[in-house]
N, CA, C and O atoms as a printed pandas DataFrame, in Angstrom:
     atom_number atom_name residue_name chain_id  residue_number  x_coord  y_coord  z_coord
0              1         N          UNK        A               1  -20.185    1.190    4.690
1              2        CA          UNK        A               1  -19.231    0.312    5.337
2              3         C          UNK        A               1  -19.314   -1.099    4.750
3              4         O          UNK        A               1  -18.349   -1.863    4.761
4              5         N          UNK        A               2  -20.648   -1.448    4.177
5              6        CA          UNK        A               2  -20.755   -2.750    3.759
6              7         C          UNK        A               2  -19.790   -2.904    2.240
7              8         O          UNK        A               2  -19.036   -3.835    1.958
8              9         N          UNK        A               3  -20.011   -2.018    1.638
9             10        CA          UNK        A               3  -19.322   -1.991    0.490
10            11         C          UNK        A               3  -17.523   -1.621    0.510
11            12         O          UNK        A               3  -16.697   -1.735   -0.396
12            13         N          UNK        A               4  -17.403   -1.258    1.597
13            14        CA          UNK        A               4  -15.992   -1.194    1.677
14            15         C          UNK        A               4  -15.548   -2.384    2.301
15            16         O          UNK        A               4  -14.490   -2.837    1.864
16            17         N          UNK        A               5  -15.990   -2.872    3.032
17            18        CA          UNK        A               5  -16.032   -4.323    3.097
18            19         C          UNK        A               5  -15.863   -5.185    2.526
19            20         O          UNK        A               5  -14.954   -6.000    2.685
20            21         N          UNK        A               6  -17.044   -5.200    1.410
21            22        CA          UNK        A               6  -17.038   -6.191    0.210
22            23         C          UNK        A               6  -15.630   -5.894   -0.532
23            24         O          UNK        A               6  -14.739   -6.742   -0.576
24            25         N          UNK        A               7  -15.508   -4.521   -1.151
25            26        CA          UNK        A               7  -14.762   -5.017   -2.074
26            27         C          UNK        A               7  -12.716   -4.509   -1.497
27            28         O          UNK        A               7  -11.686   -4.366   -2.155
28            29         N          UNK        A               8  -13.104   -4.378    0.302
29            30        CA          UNK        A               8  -11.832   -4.573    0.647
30            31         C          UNK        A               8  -11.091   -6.287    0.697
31            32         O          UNK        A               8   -9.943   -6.726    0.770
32            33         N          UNK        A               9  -12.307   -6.812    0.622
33            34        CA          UNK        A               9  -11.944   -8.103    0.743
34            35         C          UNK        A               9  -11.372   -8.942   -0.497
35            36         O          UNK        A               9  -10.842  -10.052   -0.432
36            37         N          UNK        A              10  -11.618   -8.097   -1.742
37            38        CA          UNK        A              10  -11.661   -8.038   -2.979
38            39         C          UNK        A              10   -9.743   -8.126   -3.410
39            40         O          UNK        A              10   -9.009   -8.899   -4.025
40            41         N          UNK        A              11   -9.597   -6.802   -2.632
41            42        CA          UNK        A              11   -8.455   -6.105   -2.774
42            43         C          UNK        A              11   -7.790   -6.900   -1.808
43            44         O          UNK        A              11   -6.696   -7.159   -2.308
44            45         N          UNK        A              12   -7.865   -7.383   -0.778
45            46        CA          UNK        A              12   -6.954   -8.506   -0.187
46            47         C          UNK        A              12   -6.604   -9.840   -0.681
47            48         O          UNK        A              12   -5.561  -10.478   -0.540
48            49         N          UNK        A              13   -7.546  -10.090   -1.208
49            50        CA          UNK        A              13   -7.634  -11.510   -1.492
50            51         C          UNK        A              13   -6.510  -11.199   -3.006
51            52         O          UNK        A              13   -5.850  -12.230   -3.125
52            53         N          UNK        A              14   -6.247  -10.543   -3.731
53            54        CA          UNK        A              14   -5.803  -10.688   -5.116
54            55         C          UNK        A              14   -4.253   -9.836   -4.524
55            56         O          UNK        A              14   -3.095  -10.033   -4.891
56            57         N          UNK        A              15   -4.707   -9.013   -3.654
57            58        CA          UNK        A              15   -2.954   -8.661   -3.476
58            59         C          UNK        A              15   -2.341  -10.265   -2.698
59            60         O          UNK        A              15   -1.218  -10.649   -3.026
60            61         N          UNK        A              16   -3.108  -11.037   -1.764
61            62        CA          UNK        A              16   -1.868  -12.079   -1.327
62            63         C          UNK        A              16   -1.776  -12.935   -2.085
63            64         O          UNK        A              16   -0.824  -13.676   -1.840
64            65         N          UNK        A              17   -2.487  -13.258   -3.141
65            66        CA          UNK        A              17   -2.913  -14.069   -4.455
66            67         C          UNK        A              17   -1.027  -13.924   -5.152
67            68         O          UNK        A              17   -0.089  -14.714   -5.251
68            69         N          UNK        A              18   -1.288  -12.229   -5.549
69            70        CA          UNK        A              18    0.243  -11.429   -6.316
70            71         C          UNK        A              18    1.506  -12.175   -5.753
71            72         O          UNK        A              18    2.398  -12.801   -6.327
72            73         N          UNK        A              19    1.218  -11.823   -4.124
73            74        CA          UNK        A              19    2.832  -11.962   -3.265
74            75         C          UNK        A              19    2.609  -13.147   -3.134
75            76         O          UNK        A              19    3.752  -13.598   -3.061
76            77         N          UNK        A              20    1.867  -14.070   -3.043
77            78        CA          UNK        A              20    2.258  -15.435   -2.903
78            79         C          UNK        A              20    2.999  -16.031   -4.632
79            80         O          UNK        A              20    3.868  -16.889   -4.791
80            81         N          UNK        A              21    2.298  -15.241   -5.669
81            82        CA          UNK        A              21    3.220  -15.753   -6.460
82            83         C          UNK        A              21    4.669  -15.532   -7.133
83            84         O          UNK        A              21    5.201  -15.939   -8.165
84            85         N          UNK        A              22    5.031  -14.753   -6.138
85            86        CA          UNK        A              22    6.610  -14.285   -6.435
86            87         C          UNK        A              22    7.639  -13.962   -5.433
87            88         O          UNK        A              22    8.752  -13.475   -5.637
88            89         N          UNK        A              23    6.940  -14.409   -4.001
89            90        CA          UNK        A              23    7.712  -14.942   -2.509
90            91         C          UNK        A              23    7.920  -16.200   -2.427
91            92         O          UNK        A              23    7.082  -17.039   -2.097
92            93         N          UNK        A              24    8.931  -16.373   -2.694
93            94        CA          UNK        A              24    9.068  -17.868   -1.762
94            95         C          UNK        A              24    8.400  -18.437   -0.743
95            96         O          UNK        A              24    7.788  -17.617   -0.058
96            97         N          UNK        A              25    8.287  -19.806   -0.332
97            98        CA          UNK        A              25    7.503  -20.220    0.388
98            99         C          UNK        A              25    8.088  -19.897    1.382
99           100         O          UNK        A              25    7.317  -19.199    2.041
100          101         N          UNK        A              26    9.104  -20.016    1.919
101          102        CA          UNK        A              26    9.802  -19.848    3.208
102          103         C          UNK        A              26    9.343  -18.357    3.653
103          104         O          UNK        A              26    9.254  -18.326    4.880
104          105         N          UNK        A              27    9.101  -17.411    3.202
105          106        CA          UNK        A              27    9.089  -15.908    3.504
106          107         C          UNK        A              27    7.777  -15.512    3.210
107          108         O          UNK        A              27    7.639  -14.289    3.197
108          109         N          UNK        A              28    6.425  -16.393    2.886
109          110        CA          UNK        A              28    4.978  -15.890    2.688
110          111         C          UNK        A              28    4.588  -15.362    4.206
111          112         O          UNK        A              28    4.086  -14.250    4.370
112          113         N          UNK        A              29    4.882  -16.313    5.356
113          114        CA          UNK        A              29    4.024  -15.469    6.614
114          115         C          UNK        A              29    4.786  -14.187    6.902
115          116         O          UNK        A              29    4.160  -13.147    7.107
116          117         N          UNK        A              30    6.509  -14.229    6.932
117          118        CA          UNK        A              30    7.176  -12.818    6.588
118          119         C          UNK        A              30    6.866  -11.428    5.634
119          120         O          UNK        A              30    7.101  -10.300    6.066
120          121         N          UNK        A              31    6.525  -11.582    4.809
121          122        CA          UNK        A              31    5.474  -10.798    3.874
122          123         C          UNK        A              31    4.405  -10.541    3.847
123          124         O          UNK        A              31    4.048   -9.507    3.282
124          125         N          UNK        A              32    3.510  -11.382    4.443
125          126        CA          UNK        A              32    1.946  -11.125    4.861
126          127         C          UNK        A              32    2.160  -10.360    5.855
127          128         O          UNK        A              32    1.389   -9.420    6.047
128          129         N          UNK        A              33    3.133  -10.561    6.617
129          130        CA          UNK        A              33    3.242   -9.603    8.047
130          131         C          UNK        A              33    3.564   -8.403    7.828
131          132         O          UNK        A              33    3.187   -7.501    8.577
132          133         N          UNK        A              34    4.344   -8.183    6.722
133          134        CA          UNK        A              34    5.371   -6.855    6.558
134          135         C          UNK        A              34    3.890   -5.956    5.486
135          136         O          UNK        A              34    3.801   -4.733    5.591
136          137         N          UNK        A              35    3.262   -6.432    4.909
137          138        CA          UNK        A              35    2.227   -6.173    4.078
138          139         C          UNK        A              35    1.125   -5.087    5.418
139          140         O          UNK        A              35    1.176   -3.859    5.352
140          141         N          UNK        A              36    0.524   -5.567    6.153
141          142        CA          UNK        A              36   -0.264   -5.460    6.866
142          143         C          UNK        A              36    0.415   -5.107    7.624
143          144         O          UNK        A              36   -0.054   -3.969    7.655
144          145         N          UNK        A              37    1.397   -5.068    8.530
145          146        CA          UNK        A              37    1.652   -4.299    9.361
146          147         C          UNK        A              37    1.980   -2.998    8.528
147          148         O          UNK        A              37    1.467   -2.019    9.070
148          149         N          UNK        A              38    2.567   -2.733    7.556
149          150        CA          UNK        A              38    3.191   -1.084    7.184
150          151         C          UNK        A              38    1.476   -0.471    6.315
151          152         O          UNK        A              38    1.145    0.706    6.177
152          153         N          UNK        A              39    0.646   -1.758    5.850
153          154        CA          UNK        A              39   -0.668   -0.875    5.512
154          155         C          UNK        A              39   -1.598   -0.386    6.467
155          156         O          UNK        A              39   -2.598    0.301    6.253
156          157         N          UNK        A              40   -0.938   -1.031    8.082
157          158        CA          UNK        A              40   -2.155   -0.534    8.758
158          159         C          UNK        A              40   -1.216    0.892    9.921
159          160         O          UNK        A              40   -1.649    1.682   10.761
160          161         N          UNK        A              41   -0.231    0.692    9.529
161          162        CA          UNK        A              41    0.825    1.937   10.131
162          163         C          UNK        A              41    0.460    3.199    9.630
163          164         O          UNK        A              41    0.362    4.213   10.321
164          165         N          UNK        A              42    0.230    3.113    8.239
165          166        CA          UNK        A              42    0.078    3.844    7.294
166          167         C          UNK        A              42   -1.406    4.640    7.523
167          168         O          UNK        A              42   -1.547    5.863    7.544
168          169         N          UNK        A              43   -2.754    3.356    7.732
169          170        CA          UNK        A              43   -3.857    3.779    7.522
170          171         C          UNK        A              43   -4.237    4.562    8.974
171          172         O          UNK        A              43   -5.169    5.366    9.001
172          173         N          UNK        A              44   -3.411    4.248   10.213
173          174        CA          UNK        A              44   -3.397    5.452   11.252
174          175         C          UNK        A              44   -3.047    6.462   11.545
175          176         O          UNK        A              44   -3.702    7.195   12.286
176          177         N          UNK        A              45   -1.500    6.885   10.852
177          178        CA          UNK        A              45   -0.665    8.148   10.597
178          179         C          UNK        A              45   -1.612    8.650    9.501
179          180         O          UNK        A              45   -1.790    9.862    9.614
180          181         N          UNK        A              46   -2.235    8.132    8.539
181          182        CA          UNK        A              46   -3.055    9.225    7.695
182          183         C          UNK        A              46   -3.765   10.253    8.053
183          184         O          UNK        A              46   -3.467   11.346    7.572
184          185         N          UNK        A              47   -4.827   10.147    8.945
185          186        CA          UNK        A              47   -5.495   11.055    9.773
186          187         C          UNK        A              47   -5.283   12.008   10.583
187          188         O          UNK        A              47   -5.909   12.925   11.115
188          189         N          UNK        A              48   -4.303   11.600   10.556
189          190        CA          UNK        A              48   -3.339   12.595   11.919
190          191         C          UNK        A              48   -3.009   13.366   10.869
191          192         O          UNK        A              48   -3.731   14.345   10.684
192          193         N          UNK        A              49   -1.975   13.160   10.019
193          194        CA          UNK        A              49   -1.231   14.025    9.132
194          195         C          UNK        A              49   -1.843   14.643    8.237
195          196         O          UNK        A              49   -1.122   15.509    7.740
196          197         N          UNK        A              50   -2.603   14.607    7.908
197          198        CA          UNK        A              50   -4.161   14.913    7.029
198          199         C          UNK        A              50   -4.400   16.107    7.851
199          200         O          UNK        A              50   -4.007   17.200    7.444
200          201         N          UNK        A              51   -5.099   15.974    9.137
201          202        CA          UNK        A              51   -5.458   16.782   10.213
202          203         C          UNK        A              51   -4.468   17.906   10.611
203          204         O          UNK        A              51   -4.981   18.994   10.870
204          205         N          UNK        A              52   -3.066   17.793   10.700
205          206        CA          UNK        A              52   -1.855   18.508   10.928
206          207         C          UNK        A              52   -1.964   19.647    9.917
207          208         O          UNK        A              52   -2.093   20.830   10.232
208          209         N          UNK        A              53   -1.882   19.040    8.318
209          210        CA          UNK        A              53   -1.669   19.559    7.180
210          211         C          UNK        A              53   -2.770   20.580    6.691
211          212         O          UNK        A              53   -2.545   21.444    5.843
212          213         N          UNK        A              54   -3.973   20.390    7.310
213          214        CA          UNK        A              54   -5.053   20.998    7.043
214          215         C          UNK        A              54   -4.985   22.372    6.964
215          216         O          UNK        A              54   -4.972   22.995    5.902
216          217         N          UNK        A              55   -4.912   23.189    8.819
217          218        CA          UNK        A              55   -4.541   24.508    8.116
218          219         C          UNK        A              55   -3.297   24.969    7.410
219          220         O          UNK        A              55   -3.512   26.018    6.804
220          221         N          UNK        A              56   -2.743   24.769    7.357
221          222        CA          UNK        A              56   -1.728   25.504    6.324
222          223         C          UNK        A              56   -1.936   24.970    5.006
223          224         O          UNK        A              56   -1.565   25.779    4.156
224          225         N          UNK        A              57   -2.528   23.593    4.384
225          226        CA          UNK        A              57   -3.045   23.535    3.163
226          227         C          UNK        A              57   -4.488   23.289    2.666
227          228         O          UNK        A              57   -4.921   22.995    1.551
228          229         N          UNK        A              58   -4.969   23.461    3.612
229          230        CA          UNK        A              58   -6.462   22.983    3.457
230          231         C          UNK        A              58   -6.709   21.275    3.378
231          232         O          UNK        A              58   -5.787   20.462    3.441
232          233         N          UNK        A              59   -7.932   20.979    3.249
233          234        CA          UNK        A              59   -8.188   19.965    2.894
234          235         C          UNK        A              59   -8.254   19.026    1.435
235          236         O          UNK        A              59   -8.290   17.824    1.173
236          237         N          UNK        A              60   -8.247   20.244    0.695
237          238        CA          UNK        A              60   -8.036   19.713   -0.817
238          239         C          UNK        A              60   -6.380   19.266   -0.990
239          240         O          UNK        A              60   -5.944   18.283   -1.589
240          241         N          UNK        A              61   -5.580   20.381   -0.223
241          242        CA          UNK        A              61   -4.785   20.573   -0.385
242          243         C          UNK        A              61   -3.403   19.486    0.202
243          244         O          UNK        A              61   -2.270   19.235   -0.209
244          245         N          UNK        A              62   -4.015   19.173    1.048
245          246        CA          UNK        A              62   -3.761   17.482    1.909
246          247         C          UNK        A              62   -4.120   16.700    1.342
247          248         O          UNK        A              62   -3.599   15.598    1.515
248          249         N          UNK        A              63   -5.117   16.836    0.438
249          250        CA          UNK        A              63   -5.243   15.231   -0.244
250          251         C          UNK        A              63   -4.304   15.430   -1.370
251          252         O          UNK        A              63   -3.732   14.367   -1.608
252          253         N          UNK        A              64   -3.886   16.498   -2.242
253          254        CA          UNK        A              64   -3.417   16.467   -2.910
254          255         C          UNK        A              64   -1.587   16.079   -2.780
255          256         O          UNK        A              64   -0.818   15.537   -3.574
256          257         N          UNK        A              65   -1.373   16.707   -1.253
257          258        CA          UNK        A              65    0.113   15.690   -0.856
258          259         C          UNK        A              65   -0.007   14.833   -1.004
259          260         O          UNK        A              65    0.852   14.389   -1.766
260          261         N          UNK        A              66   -0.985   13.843   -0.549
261          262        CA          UNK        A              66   -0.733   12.268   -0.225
262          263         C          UNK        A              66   -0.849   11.618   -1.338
263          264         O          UNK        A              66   -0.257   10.545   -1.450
264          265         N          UNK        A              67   -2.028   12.379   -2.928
265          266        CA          UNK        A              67   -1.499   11.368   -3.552
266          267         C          UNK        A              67   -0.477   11.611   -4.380
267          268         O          UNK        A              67   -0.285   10.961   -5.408
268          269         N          UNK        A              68    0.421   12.796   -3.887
269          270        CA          UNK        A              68    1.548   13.153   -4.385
270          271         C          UNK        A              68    2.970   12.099   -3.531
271          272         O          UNK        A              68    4.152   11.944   -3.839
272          273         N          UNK        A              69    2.284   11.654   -2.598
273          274        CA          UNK        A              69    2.812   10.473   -2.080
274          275         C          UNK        A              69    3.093    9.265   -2.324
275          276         O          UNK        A              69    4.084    8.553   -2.163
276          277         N          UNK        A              70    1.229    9.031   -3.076
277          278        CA          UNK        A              70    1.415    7.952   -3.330
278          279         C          UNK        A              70    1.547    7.593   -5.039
279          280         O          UNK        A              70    0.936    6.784   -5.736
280          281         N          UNK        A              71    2.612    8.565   -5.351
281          282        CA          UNK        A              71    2.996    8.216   -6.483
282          283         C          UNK        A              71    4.761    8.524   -6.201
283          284         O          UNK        A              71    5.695    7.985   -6.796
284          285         N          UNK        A              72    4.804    9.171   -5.516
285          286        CA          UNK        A              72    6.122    8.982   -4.822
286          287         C          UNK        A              72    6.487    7.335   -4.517
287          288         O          UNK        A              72    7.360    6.590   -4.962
288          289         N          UNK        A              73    5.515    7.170   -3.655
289          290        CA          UNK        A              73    5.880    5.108   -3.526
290          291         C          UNK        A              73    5.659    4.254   -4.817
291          292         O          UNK        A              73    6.025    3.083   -4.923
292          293         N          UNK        A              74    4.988    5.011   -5.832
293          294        CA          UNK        A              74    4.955    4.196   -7.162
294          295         C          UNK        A              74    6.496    3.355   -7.245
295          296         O          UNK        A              74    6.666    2.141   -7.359
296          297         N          UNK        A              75    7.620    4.537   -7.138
297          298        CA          UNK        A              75    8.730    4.722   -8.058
298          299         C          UNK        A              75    9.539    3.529   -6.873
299          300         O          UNK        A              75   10.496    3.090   -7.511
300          301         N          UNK        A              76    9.536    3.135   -6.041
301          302        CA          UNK        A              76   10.275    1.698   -5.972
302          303         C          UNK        A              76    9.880    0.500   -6.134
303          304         O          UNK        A              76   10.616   -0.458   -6.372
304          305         N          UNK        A              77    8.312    0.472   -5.979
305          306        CA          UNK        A              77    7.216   -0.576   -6.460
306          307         C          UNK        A              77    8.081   -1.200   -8.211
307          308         O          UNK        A              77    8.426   -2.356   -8.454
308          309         N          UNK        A              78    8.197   -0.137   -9.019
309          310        CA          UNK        A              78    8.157   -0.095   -9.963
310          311         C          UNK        A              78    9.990   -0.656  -10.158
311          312         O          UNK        A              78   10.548   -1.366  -10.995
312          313         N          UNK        A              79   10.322   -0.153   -9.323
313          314        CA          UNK        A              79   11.996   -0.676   -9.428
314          315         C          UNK        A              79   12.448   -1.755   -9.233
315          316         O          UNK        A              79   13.440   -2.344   -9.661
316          317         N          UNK        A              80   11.263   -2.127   -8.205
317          318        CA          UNK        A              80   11.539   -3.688   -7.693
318          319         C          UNK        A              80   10.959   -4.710   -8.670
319          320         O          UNK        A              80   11.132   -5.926   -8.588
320          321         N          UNK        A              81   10.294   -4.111   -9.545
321          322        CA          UNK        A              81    9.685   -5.102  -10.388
322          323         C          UNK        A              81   10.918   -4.920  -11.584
323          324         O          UNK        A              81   11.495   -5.960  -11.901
324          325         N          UNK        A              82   11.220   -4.010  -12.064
325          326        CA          UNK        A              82   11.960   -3.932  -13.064
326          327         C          UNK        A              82   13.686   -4.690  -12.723
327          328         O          UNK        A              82   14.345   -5.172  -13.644
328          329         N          UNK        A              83   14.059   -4.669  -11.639
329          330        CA          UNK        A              83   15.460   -5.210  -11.390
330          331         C          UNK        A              83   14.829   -6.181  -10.117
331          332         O          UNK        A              83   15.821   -6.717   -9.624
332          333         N          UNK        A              84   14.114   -6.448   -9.683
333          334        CA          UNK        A              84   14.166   -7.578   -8.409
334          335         C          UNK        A              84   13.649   -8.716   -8.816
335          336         O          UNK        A              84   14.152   -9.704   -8.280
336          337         N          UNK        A              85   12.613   -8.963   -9.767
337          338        CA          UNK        A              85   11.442   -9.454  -10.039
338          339         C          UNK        A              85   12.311  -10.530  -11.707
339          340         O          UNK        A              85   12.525  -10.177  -12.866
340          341         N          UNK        A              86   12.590  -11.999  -10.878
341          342        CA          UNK        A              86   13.133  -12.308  -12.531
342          343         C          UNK        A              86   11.954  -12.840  -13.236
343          344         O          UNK        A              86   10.837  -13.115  -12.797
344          345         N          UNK        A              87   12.471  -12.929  -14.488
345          346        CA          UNK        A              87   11.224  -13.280  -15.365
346          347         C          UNK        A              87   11.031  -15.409  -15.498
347          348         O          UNK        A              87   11.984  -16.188  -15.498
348          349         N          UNK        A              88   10.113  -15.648  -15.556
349          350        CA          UNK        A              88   10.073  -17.418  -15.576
350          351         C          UNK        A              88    9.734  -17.333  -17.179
351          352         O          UNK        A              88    9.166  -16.323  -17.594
352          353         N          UNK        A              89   10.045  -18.276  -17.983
353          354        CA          UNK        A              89    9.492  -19.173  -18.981
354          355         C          UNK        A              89    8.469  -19.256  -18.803
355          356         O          UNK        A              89    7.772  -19.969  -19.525
């Protein structure tokens, strides 16, 4: 727990680092909110659905949805950077 700790703090600190540098100021506490609220929506429906999915796919077999998921969410991450995201000098 200590180490997920450490280096969750790691992983917070450099993702609001990211969105602060390509949100406007007006919309940073709007985004910190929308950030954390849908990562911690997320990190409670996991378990459940994990648990649901189990017998009929096992447990390997549940992890292997989700990170079939989470490459599913790659593909607008990736869109929004390619058409949302302008480029500066």
């Amino acid at each position: 727990m200590t180490g997920y700790g450490f280096f969750k703090g790691f992983y917070d600190s450099n993702l609001f680092a990211a969105l602060y540098d390509v949100i406007d100021v007006r919309f940073r506490a709007m985004a910190t909110s929308f950030i954390l609220m849908f990562s911690l929506i997320i990190a409670s429906v996991s378990p459940y659905l994990l648990g649901v999915l189990k017998p009929a796919l096992g447990l390997s077999g549940g992890m292997q949805l989700m990170s079939a998921v989470y490459l599913a969410s790659a593909v607008p991450v990736i869109a929004a950077i390619r058409y949302g995201y302008s480029r500066r000098s």
